[in-house]
N, C-alpha and C positions, 0 to 999 in steps of 0.2 A: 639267453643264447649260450653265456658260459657253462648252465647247468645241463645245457642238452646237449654241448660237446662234451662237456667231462662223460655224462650218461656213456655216448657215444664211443668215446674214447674207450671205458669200463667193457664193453657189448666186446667191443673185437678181441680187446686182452683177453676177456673171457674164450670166445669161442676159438684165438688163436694156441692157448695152452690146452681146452679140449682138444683140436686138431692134432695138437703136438704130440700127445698124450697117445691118441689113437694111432697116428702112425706111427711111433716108437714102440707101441704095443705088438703092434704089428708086424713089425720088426725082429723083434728081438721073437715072439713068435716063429714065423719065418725061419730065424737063424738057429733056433731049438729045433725046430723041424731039421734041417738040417736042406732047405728047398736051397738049390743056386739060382731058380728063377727070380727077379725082382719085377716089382711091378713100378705103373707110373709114377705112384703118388712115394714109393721108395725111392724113388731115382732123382724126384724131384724135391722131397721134402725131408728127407733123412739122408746122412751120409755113411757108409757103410763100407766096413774094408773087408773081403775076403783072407779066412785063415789058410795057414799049410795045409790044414786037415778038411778043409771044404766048407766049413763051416763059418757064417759073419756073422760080424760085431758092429756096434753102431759107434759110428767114430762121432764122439761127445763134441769138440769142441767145432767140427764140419759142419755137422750139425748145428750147433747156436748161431754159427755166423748165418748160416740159411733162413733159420727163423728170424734173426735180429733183422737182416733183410727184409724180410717178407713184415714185416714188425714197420718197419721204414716204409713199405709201399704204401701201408694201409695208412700209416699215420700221413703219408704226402698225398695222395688220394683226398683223404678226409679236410687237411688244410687246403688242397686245390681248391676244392666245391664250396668251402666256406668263403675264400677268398675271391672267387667270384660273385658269390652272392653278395657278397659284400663291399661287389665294387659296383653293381649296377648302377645305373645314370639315374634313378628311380631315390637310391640309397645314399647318393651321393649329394644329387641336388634334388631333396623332395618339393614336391608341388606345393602337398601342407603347409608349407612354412615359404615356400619361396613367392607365392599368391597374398596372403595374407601382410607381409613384409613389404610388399610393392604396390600396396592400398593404404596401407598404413605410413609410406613415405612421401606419397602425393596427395594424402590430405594433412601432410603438414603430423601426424602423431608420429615425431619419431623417439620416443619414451619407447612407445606401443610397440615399435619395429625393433628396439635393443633388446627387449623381455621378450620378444618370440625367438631374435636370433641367441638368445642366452641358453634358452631353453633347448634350442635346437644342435644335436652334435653332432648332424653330418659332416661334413667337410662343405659344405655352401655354409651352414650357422656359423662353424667356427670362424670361417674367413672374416664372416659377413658382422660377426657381433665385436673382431676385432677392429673391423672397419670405423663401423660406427661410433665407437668408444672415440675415435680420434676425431671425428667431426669439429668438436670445439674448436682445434688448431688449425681449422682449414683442409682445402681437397687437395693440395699437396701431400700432405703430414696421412690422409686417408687412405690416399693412392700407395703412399709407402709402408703405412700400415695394413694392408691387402695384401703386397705381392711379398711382406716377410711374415705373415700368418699363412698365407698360398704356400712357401717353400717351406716352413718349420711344419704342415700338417703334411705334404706330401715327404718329406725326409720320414715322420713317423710311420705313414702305411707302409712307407718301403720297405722300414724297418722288420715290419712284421714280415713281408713277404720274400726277404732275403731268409725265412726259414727252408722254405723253398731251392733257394740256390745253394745255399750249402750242404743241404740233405742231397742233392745233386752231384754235388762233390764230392763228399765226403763216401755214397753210396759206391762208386767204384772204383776207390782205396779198401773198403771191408771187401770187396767183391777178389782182389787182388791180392789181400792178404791173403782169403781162401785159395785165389789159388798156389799160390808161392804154399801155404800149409799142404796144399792136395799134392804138389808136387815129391815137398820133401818126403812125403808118406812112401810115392810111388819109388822113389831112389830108395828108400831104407829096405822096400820089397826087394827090391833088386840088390841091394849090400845082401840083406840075410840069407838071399838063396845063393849066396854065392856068384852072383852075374849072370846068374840063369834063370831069370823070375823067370815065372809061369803068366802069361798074362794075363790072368783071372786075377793074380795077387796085382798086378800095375792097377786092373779096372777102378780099385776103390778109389786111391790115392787122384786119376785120372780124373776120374767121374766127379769127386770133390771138388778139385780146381775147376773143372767146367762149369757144372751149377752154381756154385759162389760165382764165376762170372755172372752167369747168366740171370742170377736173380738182381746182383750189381749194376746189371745196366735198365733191368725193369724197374730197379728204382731211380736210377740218373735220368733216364729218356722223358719222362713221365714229367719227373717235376722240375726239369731246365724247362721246359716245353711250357709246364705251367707259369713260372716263373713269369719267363719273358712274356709272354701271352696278359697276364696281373700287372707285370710293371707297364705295360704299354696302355694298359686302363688306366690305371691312376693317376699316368701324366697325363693322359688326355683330358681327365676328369681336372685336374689342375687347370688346364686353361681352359676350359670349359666353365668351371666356377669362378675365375676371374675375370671372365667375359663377362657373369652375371651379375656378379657384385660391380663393375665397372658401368654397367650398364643403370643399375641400383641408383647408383654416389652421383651420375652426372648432373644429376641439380645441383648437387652442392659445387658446383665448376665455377668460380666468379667469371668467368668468360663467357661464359651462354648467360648470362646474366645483364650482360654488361646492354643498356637501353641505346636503342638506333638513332644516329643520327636526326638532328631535326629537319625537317624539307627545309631550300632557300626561301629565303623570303623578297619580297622585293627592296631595292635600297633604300625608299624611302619608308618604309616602316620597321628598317632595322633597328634595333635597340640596344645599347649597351650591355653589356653582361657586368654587375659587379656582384658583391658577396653576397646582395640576394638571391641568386641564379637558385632556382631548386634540386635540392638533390632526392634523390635515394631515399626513403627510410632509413634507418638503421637495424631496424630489427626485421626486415624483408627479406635477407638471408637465411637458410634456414640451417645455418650455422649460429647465429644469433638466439635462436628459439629451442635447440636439441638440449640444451641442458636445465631451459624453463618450463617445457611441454608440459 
């Protein structure tokens, strides 16, 4: 999977510096020509200031922040998609493992049930292989080893997925700095002609602040959206898998355990109870057995 994002990752760098390539060609083309029309993919993808003399340039650095945006969508896009696929209920709690585990608990293997959940790293394995590890100590010490393997594995997916929210944040502060940059363009147009731009010379400066907006918030909207959409999986998938694993452990409950009362008997066949009174097994726990299986 990591090979086929990196792939993935490599495909768009590529084809995003082809693009850049071609519209800056195109451009700077354009601006030899000496054409004042601009087309979509200039307006949208290159930043470009008009000279005194009629003639534009590509404003270099307007420009980067555009791409480094458009650079941000693709990469929040491509982690959205991953990050769904990789929170499905499917992925989270597979069948494979969670069938086999809950056969191998009621007939008493549970050796058999720690080597599948070991092997298993959904987020139901992890939980579940940390569970069982505590059995020896009892269903208290299990319980409590459940719901801080439940919190330590959903803090890490969050982890990943606060890529997300910060690319969110972060995306329209660049988008802002474009334009605070498009703006000072457009006032330095207006210092050099003396207070008299022409407003073909404002257009570049303009048109810069604008698209750095505008590509600033197609990257913000997108991936808060995602975000919150991802975090709301993962908790849910959290008690969802400790619903499973709880569900898993309750045999090991000394209380469901615990043998029903005896019927009354009548009083004349009562019988004293002393220290022969029968108990229990000892090893009829299946606490007693997880570490001999």
């Amino acid at each position: 999977m990591i090979e086929m994002g990196t792939r993935w990752a490599r495909s768009m760098l590529g084809a995003l510096g082809v693009s850049l390539g071609v519209l800056v060609g195109s451009a700077e083309a354009s601006e030899g020509a000496g054409s004042p029309s601009r087309s979509f993919a200039d307006a949208f993808f290159v930043s470009t200031r008009a000279m005194a003399d009629g003639q534009r340039s590509v404003e270099w650095l307007g420009t980067g922040i555009i791409w480094l945006l458009i650079a941000a969508s693709a990469a929040s896009l491509g982690a959205a998609l991953y990050f769904v696929w990789s929170t499905q209920s499917n992925a989270l709690i597979p069948s494979q493992s969670r069938g086999p585990v809950a056969r191998f608990l009621a007939a008493g293997g549970y050796r058999k049930a720690i080597r599948v959940a070991a092997e298993d790293q959904s987020f139901f394995g992890t939980v579940l292989h940390a569970t069982l590890l505590s059995a020896p100590k009892g269903h208290a010490a299990m319980v409590m080893a459940m719901e801080d393997a439940a919190d330590e594995e959903t803090a890490r997916r969050l982890r990943k997925v606060d890529f997300l929210n910060v690319l969110g944040q972060l995306a329209p502060m660049a988008g802002l700095f474009g334009t605070v940059y498009g703006m000072i363009l457009a006032f330095q147009s207006i210092v050099a002609a003396g207070g008299n731009a022409d407003p073909v010379l404002l257009a570049g400066g303009i048109g810069t602040a604008l698209v750095t907006t505008f590509w600033g918030l197609v990257v913000a909207i997108p991936a808060l959206m995602g975000y919150a959409v991802i975090r709301n999986r993962i908790l849910n998938a959290s008690e969802a898998v400790v619903a499973e694993v709880t569900a898993l452990i309750r045999p090991f409950d000394p209380a469901l355990r615990k043998p029903s009362p005896p019927a009354a008997k009548p009083a004349s066949s009562i019988e004293p109870m002393g220290d022969s009174a029968p108990q229990p097994p000892a090893d009829s726990h299946p606490n007693a057995t997880i570490a001999g299986d």
